[in-house]
N, C-alpha and C positions, 0 to 999 in steps of 0.2 A: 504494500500500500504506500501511495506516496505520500509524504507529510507536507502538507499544505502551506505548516508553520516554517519547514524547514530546520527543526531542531534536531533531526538525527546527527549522530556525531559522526565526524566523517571516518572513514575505518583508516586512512594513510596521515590524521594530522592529529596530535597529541595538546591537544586545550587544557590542560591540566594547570591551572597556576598553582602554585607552592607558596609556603607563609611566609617567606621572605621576599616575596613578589609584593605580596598584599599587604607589608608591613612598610617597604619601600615607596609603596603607593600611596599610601594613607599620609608616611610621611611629606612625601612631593606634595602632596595638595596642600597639606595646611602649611608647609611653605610660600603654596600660592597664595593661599585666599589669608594670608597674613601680610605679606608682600602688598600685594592688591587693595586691601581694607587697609591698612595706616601707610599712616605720611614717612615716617623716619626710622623703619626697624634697623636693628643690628643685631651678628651672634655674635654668642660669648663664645669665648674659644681658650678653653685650656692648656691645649694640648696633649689631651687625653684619647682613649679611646672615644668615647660617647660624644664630644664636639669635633674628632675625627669623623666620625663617620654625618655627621648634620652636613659638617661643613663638604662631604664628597656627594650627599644627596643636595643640598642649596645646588652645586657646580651642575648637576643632573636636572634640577628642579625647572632653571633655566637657560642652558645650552639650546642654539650654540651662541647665546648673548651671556654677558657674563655675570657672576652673581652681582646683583641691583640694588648689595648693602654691604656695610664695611662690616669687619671682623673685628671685634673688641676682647683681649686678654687684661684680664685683674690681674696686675704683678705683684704677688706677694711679697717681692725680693728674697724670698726663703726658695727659690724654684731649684729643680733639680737640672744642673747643665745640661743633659741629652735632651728636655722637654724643649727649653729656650731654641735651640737649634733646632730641633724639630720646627715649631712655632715659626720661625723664622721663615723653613723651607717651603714650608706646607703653601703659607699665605702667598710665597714668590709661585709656587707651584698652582696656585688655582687661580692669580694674579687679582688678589684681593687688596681691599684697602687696608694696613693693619691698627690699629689705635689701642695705645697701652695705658691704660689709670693702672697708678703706682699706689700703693699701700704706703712706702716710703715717703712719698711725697703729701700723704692724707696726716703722716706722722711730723712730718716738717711739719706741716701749717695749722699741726694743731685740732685735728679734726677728729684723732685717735688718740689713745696711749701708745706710747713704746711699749710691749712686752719686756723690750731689753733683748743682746744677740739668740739669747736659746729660749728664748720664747716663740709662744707658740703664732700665729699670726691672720692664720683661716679665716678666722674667727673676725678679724678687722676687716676683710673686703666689705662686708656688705654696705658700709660710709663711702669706701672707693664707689664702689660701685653706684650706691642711687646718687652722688657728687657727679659723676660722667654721665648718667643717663640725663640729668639735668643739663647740663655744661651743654651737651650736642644737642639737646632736645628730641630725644629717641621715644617713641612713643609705642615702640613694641621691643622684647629683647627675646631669642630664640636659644632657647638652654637645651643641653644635651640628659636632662635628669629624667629618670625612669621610676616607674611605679615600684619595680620590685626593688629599689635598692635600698626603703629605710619604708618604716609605717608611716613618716608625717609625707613623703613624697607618693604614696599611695591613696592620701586624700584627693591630690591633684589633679586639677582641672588640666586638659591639653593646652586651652586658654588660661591663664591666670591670672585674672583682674588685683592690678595695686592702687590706692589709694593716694591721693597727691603726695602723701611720707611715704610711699613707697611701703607698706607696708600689707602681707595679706593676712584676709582674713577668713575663712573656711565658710561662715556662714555668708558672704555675702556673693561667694560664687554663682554663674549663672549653669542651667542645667545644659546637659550635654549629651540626648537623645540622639540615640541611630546618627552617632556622627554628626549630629547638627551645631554647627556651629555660633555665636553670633557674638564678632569679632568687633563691634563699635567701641569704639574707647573713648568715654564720656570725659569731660573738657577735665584735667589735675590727673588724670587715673594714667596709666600706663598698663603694659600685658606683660608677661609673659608667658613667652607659646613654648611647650614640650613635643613635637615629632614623632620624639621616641617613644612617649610615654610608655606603652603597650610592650614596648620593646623587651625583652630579659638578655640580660649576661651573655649565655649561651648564642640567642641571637645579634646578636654584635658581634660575636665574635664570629660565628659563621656566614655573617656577611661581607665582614670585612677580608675572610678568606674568598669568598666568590667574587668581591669587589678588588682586590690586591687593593686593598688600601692603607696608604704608608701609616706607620707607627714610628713613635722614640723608641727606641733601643732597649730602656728598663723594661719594657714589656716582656722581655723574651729570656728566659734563665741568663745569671751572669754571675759571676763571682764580683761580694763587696765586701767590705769589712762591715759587721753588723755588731749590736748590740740585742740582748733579751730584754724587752721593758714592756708591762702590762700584756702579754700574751703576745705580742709584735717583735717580728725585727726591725730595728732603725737604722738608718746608717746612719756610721760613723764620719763625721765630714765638719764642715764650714759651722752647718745649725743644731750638730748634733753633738756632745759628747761624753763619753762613759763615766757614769756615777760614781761614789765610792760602792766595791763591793762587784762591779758590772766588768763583765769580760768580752774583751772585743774580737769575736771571732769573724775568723775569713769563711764564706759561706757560698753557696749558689742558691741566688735567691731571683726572683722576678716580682714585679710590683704588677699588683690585680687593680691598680686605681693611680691617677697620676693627683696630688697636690702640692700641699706644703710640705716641702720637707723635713719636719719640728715635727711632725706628725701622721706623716703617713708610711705604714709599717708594708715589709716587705713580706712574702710567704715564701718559704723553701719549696722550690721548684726545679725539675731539669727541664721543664719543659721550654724547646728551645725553636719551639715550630707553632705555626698557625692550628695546625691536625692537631701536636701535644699540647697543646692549650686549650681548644677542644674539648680532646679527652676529660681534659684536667676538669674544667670547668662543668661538664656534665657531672659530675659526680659530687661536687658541689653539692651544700646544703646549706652555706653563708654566704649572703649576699659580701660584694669585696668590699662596700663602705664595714658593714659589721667587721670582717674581720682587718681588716688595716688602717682603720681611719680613731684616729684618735681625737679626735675634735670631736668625733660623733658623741663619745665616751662619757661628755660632765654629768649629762642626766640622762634619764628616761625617754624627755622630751627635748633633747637637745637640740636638732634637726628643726623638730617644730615650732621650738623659741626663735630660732633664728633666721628662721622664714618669715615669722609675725614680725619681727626687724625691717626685712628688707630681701633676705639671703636670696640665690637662685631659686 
């Protein structure tokens, strides 16, 4: 019988999408229609995995014109050297605009405390940051943060309405049915928009293998001099150094998350390939903020204190 509709499937062509088709997809859109609805967006860009891969879907989102907003890094000045150069490359590589708000410089003029050199500093971007969103008059900011990496980023809205202090508030999020969006950004408010939200660990990573998309170096096992502090290894270096009592061993270790270096812990790893990291990560049962991030650590709701601030 012949189908009228036409929906027989053809027997020589394989229509089959895969979740990493439809996760890339979803994210392209709300690239557009963020793009498209405000005047001034920017990404944040770490130089991590998760603002890795935004920033190789924005390049995607928009080809073959070039991405239609600049790239903004919070610089801790606590950064780990392979990220900087990474960051460097990346921006020359997708031929972005790049724009750096200093931590340091929010500390010159007074806008923060010093920690002091082995202090921690994470913790101070989020003044850098709604100071620059201000400063440029950025009216949407595009983060690489995901549902599964903490419960207060599991609240999160794809869109995430801020209030003229730049600060969010859960109840006053709007809903976000079957994908529907509604991106107006009322006069003082600012967004920001998640991509990934939906995204997990696993899937980043198995994108970024079918996508060959570049990473720093820390990513991939390496031998560093580390320290044992709160279940973490630290490295030993510039922001880091061994207690009384703390023994600095030489280790193979790989970083599951890239930030401040005062605070974010390494895990023993050989995994030295996109496939071993993979592996690795399937088997997984803590998200990498939980296990190497130390800023996460002061409370309960530590994550979520610091979004009501301002934070990504």
């Amino acid at each position: 019988m012949n189908d009228p509709l036409n929906m027989s499937p053809s027997p020589t062509t394989d229509n089959r999408v895969d979740s990493l088709d439809l996760l890339e997809s979803h994210a392209i859109f709300i690239l557009r229609e963020v793009a498209a609805e405000c005047e001034r967006p920017v990404l944040l860009f770490s130089g991590g995995k998760d603002s890795a891969v935004l920033l190789h879907l924005a390049h995607k989102a928009f080809a073959p014109q070039g991405i239609p907003f600049p790239v903004m890094h919070i610089d801790t000045g606590h950064n780990f050297p392979e990220v900087l150069t990474y960051r460097d490359e990346a921006a020359q590589h997708y031929g972005v605009r790049l724009l750096i708000a200093s931590v340091q410089a929010s500390i010159d003029s007074g806008r923060v405390s010093d920690p002091g050199p082995m202090g921690m500093r994470n913790r101070l971007q989020t003044v850098t940051l709604l100071d620059a969103i201000n400063e440029h008059g950025f009216d949407a900011a595009f983060g690489g943060a995901r549902r599964d990496e903490d419960k207060a980023r599991a609240k999160e809205r794809v869109l995430s309405f801020r209030d003229s202090f730049g600060q969010w508030d859960p109840r006053q999020q709007r809903p976000e049915l079957w994908h529907l969006y509604q991106g107006k950004v009322n006069p003082g408010e600012h967004l920001r928009a998640f991509p990934l939200s939906d995204w997990t660990e696993l899937d980043v990573w198995q994108y970024i293998q079918r996508e060959n998309v570049p990473l720093p170096s820390i990513y991939f096992a390496h031998e560093r001099d580390v320290i044992s502090r709160d279940g973490m290894w630290l490295a030993v270096g510039e922001f880091i150094e061994a207690r009384p009592g703390e023994i600095v061993e030489r280790r193979v270790v790989r970083y599951r998350t890239v930030g401040d270096a005062s605070c974010t812990g390494a895990v023993a790893s050989n995994a030295s390939s996109l496939s071993a990291i993979i592996d690795e990560v399937s088997t997984s049962n803590v998200s990498e903020r939980g296990a190497t991030r130390a800023d996460d650590k002061f409370s309960e709701t530590a994550m979520e204190d610091r979004k009501r601030e301002g934070y990504f």
